[in-house]
C-alpha positions as CSV (number, residue, x, y, z in Angstrom):
1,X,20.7,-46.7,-17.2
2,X,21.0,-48.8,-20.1
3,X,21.1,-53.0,-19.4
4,X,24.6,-53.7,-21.0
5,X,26.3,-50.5,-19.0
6,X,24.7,-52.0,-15.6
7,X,25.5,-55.3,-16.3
8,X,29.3,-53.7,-16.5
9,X,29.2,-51.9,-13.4
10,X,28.1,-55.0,-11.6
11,X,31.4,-56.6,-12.5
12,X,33.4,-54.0,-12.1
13,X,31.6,-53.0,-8.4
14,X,31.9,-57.2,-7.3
15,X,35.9,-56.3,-8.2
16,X,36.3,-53.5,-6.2
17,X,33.8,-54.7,-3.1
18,X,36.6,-57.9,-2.9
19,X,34.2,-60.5,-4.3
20,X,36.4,-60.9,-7.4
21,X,40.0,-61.1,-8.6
22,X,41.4,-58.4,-11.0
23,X,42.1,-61.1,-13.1
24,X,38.2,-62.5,-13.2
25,X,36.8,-59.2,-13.4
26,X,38.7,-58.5,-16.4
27,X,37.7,-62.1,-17.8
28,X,34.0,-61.4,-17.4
29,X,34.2,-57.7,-18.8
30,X,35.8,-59.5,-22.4
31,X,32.7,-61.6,-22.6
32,X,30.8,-58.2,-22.0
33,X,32.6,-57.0,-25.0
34,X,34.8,-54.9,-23.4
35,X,38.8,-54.3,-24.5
36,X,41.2,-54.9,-22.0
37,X,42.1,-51.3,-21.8
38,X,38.5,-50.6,-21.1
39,X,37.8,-53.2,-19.1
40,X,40.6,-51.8,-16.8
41,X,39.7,-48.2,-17.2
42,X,36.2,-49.1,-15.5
43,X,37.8,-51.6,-12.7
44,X,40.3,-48.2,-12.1
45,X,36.8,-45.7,-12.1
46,X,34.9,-48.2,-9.4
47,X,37.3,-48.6,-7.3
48,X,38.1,-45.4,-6.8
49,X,34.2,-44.4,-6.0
50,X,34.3,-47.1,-3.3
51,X,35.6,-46.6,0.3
52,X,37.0,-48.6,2.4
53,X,34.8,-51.0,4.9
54,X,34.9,-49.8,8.4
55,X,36.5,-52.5,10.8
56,X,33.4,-53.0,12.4
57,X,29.6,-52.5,11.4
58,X,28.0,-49.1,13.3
59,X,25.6,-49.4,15.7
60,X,21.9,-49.4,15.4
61,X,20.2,-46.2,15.5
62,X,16.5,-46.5,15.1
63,X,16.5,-47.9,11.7
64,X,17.8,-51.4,10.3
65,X,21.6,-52.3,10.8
66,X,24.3,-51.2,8.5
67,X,24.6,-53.5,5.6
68,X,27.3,-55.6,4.4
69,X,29.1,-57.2,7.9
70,X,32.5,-56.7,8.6
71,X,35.9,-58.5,6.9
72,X,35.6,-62.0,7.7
73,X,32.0,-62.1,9.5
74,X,29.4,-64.0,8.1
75,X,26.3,-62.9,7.2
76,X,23.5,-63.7,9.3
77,X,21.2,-66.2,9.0
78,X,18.1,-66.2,6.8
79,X,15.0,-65.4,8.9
80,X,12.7,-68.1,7.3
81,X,13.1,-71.7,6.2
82,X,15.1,-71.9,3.4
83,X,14.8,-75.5,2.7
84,X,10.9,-75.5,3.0
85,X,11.0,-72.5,0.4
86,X,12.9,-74.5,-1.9
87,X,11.2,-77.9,-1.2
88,X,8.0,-75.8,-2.9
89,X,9.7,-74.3,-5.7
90,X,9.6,-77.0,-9.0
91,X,10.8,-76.8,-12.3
92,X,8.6,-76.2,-14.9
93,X,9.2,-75.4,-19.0
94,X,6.5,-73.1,-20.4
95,X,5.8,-71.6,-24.2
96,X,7.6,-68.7,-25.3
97,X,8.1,-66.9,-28.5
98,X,11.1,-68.5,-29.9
99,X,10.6,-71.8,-28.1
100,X,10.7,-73.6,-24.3
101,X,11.3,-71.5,-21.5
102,X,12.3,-73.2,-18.4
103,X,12.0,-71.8,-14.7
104,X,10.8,-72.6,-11.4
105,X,7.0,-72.4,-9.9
106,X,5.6,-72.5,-6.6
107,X,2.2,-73.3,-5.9
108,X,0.8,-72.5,-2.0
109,X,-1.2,-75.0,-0.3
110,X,-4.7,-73.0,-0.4
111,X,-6.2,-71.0,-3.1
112,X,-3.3,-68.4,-4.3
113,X,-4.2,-64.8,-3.4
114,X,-2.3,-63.6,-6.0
115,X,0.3,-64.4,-8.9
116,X,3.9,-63.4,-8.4
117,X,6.6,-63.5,-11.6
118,X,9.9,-63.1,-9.6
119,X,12.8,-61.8,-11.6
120,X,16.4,-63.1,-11.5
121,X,19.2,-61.0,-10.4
122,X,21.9,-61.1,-13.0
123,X,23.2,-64.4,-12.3
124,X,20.5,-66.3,-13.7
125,X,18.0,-68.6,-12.1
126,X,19.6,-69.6,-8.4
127,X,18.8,-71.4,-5.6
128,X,18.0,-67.9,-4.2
129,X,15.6,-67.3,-6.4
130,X,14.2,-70.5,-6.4
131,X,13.8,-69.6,-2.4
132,X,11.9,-66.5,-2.9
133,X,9.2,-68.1,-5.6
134,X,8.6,-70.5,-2.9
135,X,9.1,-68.1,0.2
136,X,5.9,-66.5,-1.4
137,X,3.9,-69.7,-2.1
138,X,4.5,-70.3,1.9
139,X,2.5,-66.9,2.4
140,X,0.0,-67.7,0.3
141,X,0.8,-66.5,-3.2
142,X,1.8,-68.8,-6.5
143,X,5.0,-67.6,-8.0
144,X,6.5,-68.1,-11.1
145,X,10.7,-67.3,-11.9
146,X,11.4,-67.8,-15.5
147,X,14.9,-68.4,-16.5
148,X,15.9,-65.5,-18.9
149,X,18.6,-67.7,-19.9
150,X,16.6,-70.0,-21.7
151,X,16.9,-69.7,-25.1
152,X,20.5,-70.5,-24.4
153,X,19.7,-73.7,-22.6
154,X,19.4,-71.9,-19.5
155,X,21.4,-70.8,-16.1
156,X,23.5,-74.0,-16.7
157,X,24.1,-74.0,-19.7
158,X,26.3,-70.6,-19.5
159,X,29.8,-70.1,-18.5
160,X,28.8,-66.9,-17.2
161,X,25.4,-65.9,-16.5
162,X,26.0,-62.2,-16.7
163,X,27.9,-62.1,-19.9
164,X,25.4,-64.2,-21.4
165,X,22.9,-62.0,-20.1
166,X,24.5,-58.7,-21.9
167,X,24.1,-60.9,-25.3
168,X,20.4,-61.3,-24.9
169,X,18.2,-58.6,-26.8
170,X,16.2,-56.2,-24.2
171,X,13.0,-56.7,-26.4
172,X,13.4,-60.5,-25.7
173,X,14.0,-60.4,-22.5
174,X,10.8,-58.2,-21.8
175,X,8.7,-61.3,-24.3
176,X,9.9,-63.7,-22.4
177,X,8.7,-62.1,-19.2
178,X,5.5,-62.0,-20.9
179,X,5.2,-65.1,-21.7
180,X,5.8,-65.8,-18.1
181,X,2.7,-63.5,-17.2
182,X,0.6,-66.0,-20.4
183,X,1.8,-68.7,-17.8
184,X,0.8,-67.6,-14.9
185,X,-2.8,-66.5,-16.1
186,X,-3.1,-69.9,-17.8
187,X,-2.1,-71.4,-14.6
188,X,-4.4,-69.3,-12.5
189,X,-6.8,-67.9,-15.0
190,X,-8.9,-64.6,-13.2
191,X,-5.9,-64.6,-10.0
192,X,-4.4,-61.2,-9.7
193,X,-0.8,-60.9,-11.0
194,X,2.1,-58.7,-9.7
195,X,5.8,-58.5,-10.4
196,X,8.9,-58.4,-8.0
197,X,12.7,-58.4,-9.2
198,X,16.2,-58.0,-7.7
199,X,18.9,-55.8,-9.1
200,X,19.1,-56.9,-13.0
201,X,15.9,-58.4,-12.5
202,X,14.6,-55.0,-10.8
203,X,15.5,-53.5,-13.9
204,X,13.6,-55.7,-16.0
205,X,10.4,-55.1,-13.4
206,X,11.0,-51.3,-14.2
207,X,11.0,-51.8,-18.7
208,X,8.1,-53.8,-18.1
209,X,5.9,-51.7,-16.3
210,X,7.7,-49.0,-19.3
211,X,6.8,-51.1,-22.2
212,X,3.4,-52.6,-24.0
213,X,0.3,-52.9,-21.7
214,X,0.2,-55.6,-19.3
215,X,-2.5,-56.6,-16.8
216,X,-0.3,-56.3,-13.7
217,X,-2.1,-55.3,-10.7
218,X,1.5,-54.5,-8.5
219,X,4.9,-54.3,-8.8
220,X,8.0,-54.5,-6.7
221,X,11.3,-53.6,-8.4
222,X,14.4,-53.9,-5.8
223,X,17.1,-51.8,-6.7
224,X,16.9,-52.1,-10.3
225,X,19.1,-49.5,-12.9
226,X,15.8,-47.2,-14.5
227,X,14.5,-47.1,-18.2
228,X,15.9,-44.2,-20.0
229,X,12.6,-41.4,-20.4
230,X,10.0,-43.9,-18.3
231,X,6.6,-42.9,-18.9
232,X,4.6,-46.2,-17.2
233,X,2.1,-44.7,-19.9
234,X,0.8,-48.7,-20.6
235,X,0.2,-49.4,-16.8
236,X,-2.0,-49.7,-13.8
237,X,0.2,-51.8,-11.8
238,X,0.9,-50.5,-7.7
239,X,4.5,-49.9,-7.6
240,X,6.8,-50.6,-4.3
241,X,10.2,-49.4,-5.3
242,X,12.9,-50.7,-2.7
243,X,16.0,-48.7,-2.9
244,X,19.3,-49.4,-0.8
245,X,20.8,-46.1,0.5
246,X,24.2,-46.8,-0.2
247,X,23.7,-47.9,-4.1
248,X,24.6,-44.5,-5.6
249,X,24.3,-45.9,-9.1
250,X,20.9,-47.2,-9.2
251,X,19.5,-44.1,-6.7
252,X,20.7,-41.7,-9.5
253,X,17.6,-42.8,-11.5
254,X,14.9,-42.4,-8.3
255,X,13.8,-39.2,-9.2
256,X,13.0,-40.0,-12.8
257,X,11.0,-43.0,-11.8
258,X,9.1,-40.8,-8.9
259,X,8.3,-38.3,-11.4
260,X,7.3,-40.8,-14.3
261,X,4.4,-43.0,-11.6
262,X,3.8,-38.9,-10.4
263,X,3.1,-38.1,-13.6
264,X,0.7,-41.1,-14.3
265,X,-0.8,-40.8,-11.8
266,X,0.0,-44.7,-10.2
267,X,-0.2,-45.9,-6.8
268,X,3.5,-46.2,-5.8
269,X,6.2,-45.8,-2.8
270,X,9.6,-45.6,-3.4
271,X,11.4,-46.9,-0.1
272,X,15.0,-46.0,0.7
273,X,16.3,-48.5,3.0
274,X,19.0,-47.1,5.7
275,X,22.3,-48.3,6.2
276,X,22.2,-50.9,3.8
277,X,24.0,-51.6,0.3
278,X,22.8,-53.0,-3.5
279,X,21.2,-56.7,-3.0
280,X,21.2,-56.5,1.0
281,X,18.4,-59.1,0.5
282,X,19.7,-61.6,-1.0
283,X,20.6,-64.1,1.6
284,X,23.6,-65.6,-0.5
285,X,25.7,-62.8,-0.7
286,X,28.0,-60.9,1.8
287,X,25.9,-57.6,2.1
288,X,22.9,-59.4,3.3
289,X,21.3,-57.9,5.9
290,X,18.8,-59.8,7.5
291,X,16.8,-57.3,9.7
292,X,16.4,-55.0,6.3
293,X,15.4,-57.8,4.4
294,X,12.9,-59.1,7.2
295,X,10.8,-55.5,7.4
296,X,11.4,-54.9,3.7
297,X,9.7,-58.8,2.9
298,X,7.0,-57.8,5.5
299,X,6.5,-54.4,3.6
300,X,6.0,-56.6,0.3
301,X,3.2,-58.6,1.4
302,X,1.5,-56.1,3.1
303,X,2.0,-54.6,-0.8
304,X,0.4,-57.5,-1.9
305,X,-2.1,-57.6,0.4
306,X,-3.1,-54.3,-0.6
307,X,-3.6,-55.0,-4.4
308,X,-3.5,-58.2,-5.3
309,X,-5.6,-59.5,-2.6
């Protein structure tokens, strides 16, 4: 699935899921370039492939809870301390290839068992994120989450992260990620590096395992949309896919990516997560799900642990 269409779909799914008014959906489609009569005629498609919520979640039934909580329920609490994650998490500007990259770094209190470069979800550099980098640094590896917005002054700086996301060129979106690996080996010269992204940032974990030769040692891609034709043909790195069973869209591409780290011949385990719906780790958002995103975080370092150290 190509970036740009992705990037759509994620408006047009936030519309239909209730998170945003016709009205803003159609707003932020524009800035993706869309006409209003196509911005509608994808609002119309999504909607239609998404069924009503259930009045109340199912029960359990061996696996992790259902996903999103019901109308008007909050999601439940974050299982780890989300101030002392972001206490650890600092910002920091770095060199890139058409200037100053900014993002956050977290370093943990003993000698770092292993680099992390955690990718943003599609809107931009958040406190989330921030979290996670440091979330990492509390279990003993550094980790570095470059702002892809950057070279337009950063999450901040745009009225819309996701729009100005669509604008940015794939191939500099994949440099600067690379410059974020330069940063992280000059930071920790000889430590064992690894990559982990969420949905847009998933996506972005996926091109660069698919594009020019890295020296990542793992890789964790959460429900990110797949590179047209991957072929991993330029890496070594120990891939943990995390899939969400109810996100149709970005499942479609799981068998290409199975058969592509198959074919190469790469350590990898692509994990479909029960009951649970696009992003059910991110803590912010309403289909959270804590117990999924507790085991699924426990499968990651025990990922890490595995290959980076």
């Amino acid at each position: 699935m190509a970036l740009h269409e992705y990037l759509v779909t994620e408006v047009a799914l936030d519309h239909a899921d209730g998170h945003l008014s016709r009205r803003e959906a159609l707003r932020r489609l524009g800035l993706l370039g869309l006409s209003t009569a196509a911005a509608s005629g994808v609002l119309a498609a999504c909607s239609s492939e998404v069924a009503p919520a259930p009045a109340a979640p199912p029960p359990p039934s061996g696996g992790p809870a259902a996903g999103a909580p019901a109308a008007g329920v909050p999601p439940a609490a974050p299982d780890y301390d989300v101030p002392a994650a972001l206490a650890r998490a600092t910002a920091v500007t770095f060199p890139g290839a058409a200037g100053e990259l900014s993002g956050a770094f977290a370093a943990p209190a003993a000698t770092p068992r292993g680099a992390v470069l955690v990718v943003h979800e599609n809107r931009g550099l958040t406190d989330h994120i921030r979290a996670v980098a440091g979330r990492l640094a509390g279990d003993g590896y550094a980790a570095l989450a470059p702002d892809l917005l950057s070279r337009l002054g950063g999450t901040a700086a745009v009225p819309d992260a996701t729009a100005a996301l669509g604008g940015l060129a794939e191939a500099d979106l994949i440099s600067d990620l690379q410059s974020g690996l330069v940063e992280l080996g000059r930071r920790l010269p000889g430590v064992p590096q690894a990559a982990m992204g969420f949905c847009f940032g998933g996506g972005m974990v996926w091109r660069l395992l698919n594009g020019a030769p890295t020296e990542l040692a793992a890789a964790v891609p959460f429900y990110g949309p797949a590179p047209s034709d991957p072929t991993f043909a330029n890496t070594r790195a120990a891939v943990l896919g995390v899939f969400a069973e109810k996100d149709n869209r970005v499942n479609a591409g799981r068998d290409a990516l199975e058969a592509a780290l198959t074919a190469r011949g790469l350590p990898h385990e692509l994990v479909t997560v029960p009951g649970v719906d696009h992003a059910f780790f991110n803590d912010t958002g309403q289909r959270y799900n804590a117990a999924a995103a507790g085991e699924v975080y426990q499968r990651v370092l025990a990922w890490f642990g595995q290959y980076l150290g």
